[in-house]
C-alpha positions, 0 to 999 in steps of 0.5 A: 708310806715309809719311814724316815730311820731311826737313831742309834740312840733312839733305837736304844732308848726305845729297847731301855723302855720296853726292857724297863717295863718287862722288868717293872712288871716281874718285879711286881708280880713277884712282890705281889704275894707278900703284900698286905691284902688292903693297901693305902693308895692315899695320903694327907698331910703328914703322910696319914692314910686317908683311902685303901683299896683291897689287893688285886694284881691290876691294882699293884701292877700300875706303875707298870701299867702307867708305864705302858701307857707313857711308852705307847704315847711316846711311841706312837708320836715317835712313829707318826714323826717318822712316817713319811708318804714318799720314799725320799730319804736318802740323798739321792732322791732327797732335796735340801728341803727334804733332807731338812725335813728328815734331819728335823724329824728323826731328831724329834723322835729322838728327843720323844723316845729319850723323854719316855726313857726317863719317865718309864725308869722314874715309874720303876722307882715308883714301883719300887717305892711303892713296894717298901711303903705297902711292905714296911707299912711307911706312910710315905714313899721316901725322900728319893722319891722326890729326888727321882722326880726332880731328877727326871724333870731336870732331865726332860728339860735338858733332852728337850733343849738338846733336842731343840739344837738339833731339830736346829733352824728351818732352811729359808723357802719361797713364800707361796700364798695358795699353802697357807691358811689363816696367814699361819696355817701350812696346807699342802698335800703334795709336800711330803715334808711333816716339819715346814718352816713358818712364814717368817722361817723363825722356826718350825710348824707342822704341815697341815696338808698330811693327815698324820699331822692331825693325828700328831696334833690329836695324840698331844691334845689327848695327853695334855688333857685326858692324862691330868684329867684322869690323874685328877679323878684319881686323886679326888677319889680318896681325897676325903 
């Protein structure tokens, strides 16, 4: 197994979020002899506690441990879009259709690991804000929070449209029947390409053929429904 290259600016985006996270942290940490020995962690409307916790470190570091988490998740799907069971990343040992592949992948995990840049900064400010409100006994986190909030959400969608121009339109490729399931379904265990075209050649659809595929496809079910399930619970919790 070997690893199609990262980005200048991946490999940038990358050291941002992990320097983030340490500095979130520290900032916790040091913080956290200051604080109040209960802490509201819910609020109705009009910004009126309704839940309190008592103080523990785990509790006062989770912006840092969300921001670990977001971090893994970005990263393991990073790395699983980069990995690649053969060494054909160079032009002298790739085809069109690899080369294709490689240029396809690497800017996809570009765009992943700016998207975990943005959220990892957005739960910096969190942390941030949640400091001054447990600090100055504000029922509220601030207005910039919700103008960091929007901020990243607009940001997401920009990288997520540049990344989209990047990826670009998948080169055109012989129709062979026995690689196709379900008539949309791409199986084919001896391409090393992660990224194939459709059949239409429209647009991109993962190849099915390559295990890491499945778990690419795991990892985003798994964010997409145990992460708003989880933040759920968490909200109902003191939802009194």
């Amino acid at each position: 197994m070997t690893h199609i290259p990262l980005t200048t600016l991946g490999r940038h985006a990358a050291r941002a979020t992990v320097f983030i996270v340490l500095m979130t942290a520290a900032y916790l940490v040091l913080w956290y002899p200051a604080l109040p020995w209960l802490l509201p962690v819910h609020f109705k409307a009009g910004g009126v506690p309704n839940g309190w916790q008592y103080k523990t470190l785990a509790r006062v570091l989770m912006p840092a441990f969300i921001q670990v988490s977001l971090a893994g998740t970005f990263g393991a799907i990073a790395a699983l879009l980069l990995s690649r069971p053969q060494a054909a990343t160079s032009s002298a040992a790739a085809t069109a259709d690899d080369l294709s592949d490689i240029r396809a992948a690497s800017a996809a995990a570009e765009t992943v690991l700016l998207m975990s840049l943005i959220w990892v900064a957005f739960q910096a400010y969190a942390a941030y804000a949640v400091v001054r409100m447990w600090t100055t006994e504000v029922g509220h986190l601030g207005v910039m929070y919700n103008v960091f909030e929007w901020t990243g959400l607009i940001l997401t969608g920009v990288v997520a449209v540049r990344g989209h121009a990047r990826v670009g339109r998948p080169p055109a490729r012989p129709f062979v029947a026995e690689h196709w399931r379900f008539g949309q379904l791409y199986k084919n265990a001896s391409d090393p390409a992660l990224f194939v075209p459709t059949r239409d050649g429209s647009r991109w659809t993962l190849n099915f053929g390559r295990p890491v595929a499945a778990a690419l496809l795991g990892v985003i079910l798994a964010v997409g429904v145990v992460g708003p399930t989880i933040i759920l619970i968490l909200t109902l919790r003191y939802n009194f």
